[in-house]
N, C-alpha and C positions, 0 to 999 in steps of 0.2 A: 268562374262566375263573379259579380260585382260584388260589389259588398253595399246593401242596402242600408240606407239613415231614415228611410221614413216607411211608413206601411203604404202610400201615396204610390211611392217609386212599384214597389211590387206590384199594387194592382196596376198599376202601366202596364209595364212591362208582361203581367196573367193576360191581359186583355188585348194585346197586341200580338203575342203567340211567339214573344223573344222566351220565353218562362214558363214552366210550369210544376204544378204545385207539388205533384209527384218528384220532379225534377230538383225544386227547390228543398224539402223536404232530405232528399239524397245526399244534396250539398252539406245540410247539417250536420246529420249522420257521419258521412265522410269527414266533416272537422271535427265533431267532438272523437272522433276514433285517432285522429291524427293528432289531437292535443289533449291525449287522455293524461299524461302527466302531468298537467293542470290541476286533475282532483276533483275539477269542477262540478262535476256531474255524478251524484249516489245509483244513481239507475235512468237507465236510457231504455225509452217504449217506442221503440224503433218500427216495428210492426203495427204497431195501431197507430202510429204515427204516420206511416206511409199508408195504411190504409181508410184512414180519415181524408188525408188528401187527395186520394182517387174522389172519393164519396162527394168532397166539399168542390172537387174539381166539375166534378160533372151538376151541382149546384148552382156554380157561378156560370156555365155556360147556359144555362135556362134562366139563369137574371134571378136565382132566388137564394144568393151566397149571405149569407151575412157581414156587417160591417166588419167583423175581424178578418173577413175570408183571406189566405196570404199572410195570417200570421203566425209562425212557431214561435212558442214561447217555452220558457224553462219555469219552474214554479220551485221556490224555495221549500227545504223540507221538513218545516211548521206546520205548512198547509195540507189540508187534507185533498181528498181524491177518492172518493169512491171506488174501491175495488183495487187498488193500487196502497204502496205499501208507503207508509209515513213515518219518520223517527226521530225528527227534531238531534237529525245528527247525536244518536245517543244508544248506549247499549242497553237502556232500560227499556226500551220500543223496540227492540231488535226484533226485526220479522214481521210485527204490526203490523194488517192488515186494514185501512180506513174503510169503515162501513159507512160513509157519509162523504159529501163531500162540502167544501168549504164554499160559502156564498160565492167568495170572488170569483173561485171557478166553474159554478155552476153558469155565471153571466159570461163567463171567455168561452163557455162550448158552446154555450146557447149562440153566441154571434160569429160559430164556426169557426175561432182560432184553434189550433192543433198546440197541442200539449205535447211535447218530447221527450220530457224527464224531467226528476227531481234533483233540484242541486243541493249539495254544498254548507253549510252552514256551521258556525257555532253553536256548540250545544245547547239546547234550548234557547238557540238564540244570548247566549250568554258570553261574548266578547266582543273586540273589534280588529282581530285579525286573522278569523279563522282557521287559528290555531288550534280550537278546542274543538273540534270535532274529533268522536270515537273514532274515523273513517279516514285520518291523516289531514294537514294543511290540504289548503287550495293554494295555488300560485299567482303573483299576481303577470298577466300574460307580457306586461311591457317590461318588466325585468325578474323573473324563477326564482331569484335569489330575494325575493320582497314580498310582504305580504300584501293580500287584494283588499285589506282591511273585511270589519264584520259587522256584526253578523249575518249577512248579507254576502257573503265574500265569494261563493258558489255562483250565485245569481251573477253577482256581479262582474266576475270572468267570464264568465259563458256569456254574457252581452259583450263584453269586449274584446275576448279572441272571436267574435263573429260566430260563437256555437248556435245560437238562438239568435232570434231578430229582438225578443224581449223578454223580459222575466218579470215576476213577481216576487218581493222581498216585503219584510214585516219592520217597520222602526220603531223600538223602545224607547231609543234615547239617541238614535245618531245611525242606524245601524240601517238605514237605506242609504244615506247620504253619506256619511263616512266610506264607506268601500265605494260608491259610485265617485266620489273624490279623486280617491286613488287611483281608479281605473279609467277614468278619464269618459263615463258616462254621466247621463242625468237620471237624476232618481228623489223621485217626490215621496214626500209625506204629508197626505192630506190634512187637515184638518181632523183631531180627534172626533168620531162617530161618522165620519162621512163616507166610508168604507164599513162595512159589517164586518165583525169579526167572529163570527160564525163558519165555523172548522178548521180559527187561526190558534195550533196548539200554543196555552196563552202562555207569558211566561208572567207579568206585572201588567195587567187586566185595565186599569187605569193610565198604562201608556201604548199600549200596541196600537199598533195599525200597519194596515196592509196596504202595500201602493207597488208602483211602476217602475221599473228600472228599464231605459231606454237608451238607443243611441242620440235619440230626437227628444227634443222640447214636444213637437207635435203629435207622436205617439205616446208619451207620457199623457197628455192631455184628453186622446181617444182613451186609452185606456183606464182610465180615471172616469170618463163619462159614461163605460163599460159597466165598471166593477162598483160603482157608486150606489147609494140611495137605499130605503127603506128595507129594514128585513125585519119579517116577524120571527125570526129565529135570533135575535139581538137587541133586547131592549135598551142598548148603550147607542142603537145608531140613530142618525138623524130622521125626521120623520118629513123633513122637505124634499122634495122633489129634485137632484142635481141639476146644473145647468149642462149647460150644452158646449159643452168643455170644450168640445172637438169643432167647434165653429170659432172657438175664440182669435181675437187677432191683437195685433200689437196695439196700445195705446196712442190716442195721439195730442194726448193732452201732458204738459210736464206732471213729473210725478216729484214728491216728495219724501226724500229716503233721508233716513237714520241709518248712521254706519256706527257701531260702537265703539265708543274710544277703547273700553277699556278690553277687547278683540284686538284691535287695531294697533294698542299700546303693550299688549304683554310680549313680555322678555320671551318666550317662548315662539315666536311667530318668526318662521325662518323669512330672512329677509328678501327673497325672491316672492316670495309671496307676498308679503308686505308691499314691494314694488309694483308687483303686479296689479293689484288692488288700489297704490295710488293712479295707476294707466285709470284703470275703469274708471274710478272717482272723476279724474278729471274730464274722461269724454264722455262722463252723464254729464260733470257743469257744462262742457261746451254746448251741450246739446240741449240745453236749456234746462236740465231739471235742477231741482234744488235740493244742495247736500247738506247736510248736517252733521259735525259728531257730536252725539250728544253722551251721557253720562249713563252706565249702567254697575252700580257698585257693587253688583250682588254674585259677578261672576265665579267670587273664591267659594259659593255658597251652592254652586248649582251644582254640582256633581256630589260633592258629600250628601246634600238632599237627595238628589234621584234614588243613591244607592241605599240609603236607609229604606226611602219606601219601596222600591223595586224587586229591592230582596226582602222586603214584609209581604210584599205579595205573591214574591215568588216562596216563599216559603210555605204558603198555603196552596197557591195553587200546584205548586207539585208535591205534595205530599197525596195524592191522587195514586200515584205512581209508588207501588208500596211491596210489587213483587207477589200478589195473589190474584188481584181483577185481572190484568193482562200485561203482554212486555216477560220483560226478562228476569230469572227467577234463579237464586244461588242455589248449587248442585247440593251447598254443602249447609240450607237450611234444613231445621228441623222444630216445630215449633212455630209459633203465629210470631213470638217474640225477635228469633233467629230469622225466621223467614222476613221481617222487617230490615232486619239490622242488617244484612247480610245481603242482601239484593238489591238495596240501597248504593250501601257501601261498594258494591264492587258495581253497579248499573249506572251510577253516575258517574262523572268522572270528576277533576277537581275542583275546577272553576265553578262547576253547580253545586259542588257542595261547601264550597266557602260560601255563595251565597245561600243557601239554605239555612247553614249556620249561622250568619250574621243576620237575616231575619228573623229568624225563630229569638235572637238573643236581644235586638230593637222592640218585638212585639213580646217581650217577656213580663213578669209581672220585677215592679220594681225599675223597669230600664223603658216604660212603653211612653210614658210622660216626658221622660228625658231626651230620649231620642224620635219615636214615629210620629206622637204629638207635637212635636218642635217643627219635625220635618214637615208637618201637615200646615205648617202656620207660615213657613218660609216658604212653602210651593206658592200660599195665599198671596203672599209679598209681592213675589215674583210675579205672577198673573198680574197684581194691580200694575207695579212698574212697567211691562211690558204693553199691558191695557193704555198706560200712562201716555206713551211713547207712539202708540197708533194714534193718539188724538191730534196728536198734530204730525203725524207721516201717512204716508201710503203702504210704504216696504220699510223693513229694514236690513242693514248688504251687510254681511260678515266673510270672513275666509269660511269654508267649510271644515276644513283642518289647518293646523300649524304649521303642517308641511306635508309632502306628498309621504308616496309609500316608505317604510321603513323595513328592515331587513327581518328573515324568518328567524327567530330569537333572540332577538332583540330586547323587547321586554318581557319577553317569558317568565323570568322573574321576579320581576319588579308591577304586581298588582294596579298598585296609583298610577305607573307610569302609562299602565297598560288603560286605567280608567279614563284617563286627561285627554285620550285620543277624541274624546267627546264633549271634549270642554267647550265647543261653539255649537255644537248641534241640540243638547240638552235643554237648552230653554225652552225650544219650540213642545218638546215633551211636557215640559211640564208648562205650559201654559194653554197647550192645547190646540195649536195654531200649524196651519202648514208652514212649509218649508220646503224647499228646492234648492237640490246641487246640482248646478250648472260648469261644465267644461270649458272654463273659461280662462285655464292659467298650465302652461309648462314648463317646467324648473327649465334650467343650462342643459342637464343629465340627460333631459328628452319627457323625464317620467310626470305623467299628469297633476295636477292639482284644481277643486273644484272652488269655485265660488257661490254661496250662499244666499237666497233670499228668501225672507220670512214674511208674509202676511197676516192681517188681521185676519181672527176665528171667523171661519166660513167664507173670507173671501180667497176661495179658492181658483175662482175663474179669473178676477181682476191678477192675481201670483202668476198665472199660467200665460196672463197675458203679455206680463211684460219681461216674462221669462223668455217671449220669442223676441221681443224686443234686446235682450240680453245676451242671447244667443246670434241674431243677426249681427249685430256691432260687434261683440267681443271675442268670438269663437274661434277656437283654435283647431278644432277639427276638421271646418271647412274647407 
């Protein structure tokens, strides 16, 4: 079978009678079973997977399928699922049962897309090379020996060995677009609120969101018109109505981009990447748009801020998880005290609980002024500059990483090194703003690397649009 880039292609090919859904469905199944040392995938619903497809098969031949109809998707496992088991890649949810399911996917059944399994992740969403799952790495499929970046890293294989047509992945601070980077797909991150995060197990409340990871510019853009828009179960989402994401078309007026010198200048920016990015620059100037670098000085400042407040958040929001309500529970508590300390201790793993512990110790009494109230005033900074830089741009283009994927233990020990994998993707977090990795760059090696474009807050459609514009001219997967 082909290997499909758009949801387009598919229903072609359902509707002409080369395909079919059951059929395609099989093809899945058969890959993720063949590329099970991937990791990619926590559990495969192989069976109601093939039997949604019968159901939505015989849908679409009565003309009443819905706009997903033709699509399998993977859903990272943050998200919830009614009736299906959730764990946020962690032994503290071991067995978990979701009695609810997550906004975004109650809109991807409602439009008759089939759900295959749950992938993959960093624990609570908690790294960037999904290494820290209780359930072993994921690989990344273009070279075993490298990671698929995170946390996201599950989703993001399973779109790129061809497991799924598309996933769903949650970004904190880089962790749809960081693995989509490496793995040589695209993967947005809407605009904060523009997605519900309604049954997105949270991890820092104030930066999640839930978006698309695609082979396509234009199934990212469907599926964002999907998963989009008001929920009364979310009082952080927008209360406007999404556009019409999935009608969007390329621009045809010059646009105005900011490229960040100070992106563009660090010492750290392997220099294939570098070049590749001077290629793009110059065929937007030929193409008439207007380039700019302009100055952004606050880059040594965005990560040490995320992770103050990210793990002040995260420090409350999972202390939830305590070893009595539900989840995973030490054999060898005895006591409300022990029963804390001790289910804890052995339920999470390490990554979650260095960041639990450096929240709790920013939100302390004595330390909360000097570090989470600082951080609250540098997020502020940050938003105006960025605000700053929209007034007179349309986009602005960074690399999405410094370099493509990196090898399975590599920074394993090394913390910072492991945080800086996010040093271009973090500002759109904390300022609030979409963001899109685009497949727009392949080292000498073979191995992918993505290039980034950010939008002004809520203009998600105008991001989307010139992302197919970005993807036509500079694509390497074509």
């Amino acid at each position: 079978m082909k290997r499909y880039r758009c949801l387009s292609e598919i229903r072609s090919d359902l509707a002409s009678g080369v395909e079919t859904l059951p059929g395609l469905v099989q093809y899945y199944l058969d890959r993720i079973e063949s590329h099970a040392h991937l990791n990619a995938f926590l559990e495969v619903w192989g069976d109601e997977a093939m039997a949604a497809a019968h159901r939505i098969d015989e849908k679409r031949r009565a003309g009443k399928a819905g706009r997903l109809a033709g699509m399998v998707i993977g859903i990272k496992d943050n998200i919830c699922y009614q009736g299906h088991k959730v764990s946020a890649s962690s032994r503290i949810l071991e067995g978990f049962e979701s009695l609810y399911s997550a906004t975004a996917v109650d809109r991807l059944v409602a439009e008759d897309a089939i759900i295959i399994g749950r992938c993959n992740c960093d624990e609570f969403a908690m790294g960037s090379s999904n290494e820290n799952s209780a359930y072993g790495p994921v690989l990344n499929p273009f070279n075993t020996a490298t990671v698929p970046g995170g946390s996201s890293g599950g989703s993001a294989a399973a779109v790129a060995a061809d497991l799924c047509h598309a996933a769903l992945g949650s970004d904190t601070g880089g962790s749809i677009r960081q693995p989509a980077s490496i793995t040589g797909i695209v993967g947005l991150k809407p605009t904060y609120g523009r997605v519900s995060r309604h049954g997105l197990i949270a991890y820092a409340s104030s930066f999640d969101q839930i978006g698309p990871m695609t082979a396509s510019v234009e199934d990212a853009a469907l599926l964002l018109e999907v998963i989009a828009g008001p929920d009364e179960f979310d009082s952080t989402v927008s209360r406007s109505q999404p556009a019409r994401y999935a009608a969007v078309t390329p621009p045809q007026k010059p646009a105005r981009i900011a490229v960040l010198r100070d992106c563009y200048e660090s010492p750290g920016l392997n220099p294939e990447v570098r070049a590749r990015m001077d290629t793009i620059v110059e065929g937007l100037r030929q193409s008439g748009h207007t380039i700019n670098f302009v100055d952004f000085p606050y880059l040594d400042y965005i990560v040490p801020t995320y992770y103050v407040l990210t793990t002040a958040e995260a420090s409350s929001n999972l202390a939830r998880f305590d070893g009595i309500h539900f989840g995973y529970r030490s054999q060898e508590a005895a006591g409300i005290e022990a029963t804390y300390r001790k289910s804890r201790s052995e339920g999470f793993g390490s990554e979650v609980k260095r960041r639990i512990m450096l929240g709790t110790f920013v939100l302390s009494s004595g330390y909360y002024d000097a570090y989470y109230t600082r951080a609250q005033r540098v997020r502020s900074i940050i938003r105006r500059a960025t605000r700053d830089i929209f007034g007179q741009h349309d986009y602005i283009l960074t690399p999405t990483t410094t370099n493509s994927a990196f090898r399975l233990g590599e920074n394993a020990k090394d913390p910072i090194a492991m945080y800086l994998e996010d040093i271009f993707t973090v500002q759109a977090n904390l300022a609030g703003i979409p963001a899109i990795s685009i497949p727009l760059g392949r080292k000498s090696s073979g191995m992918p690397f993505g290039i980034q474009l950010m939008g002004d807050h809520g203009e998600d459609e105008r991001l989307l649009g010139f992302s197919l514009l970005l993807e036509a001219q500079f694509s390497v997967n074509s």
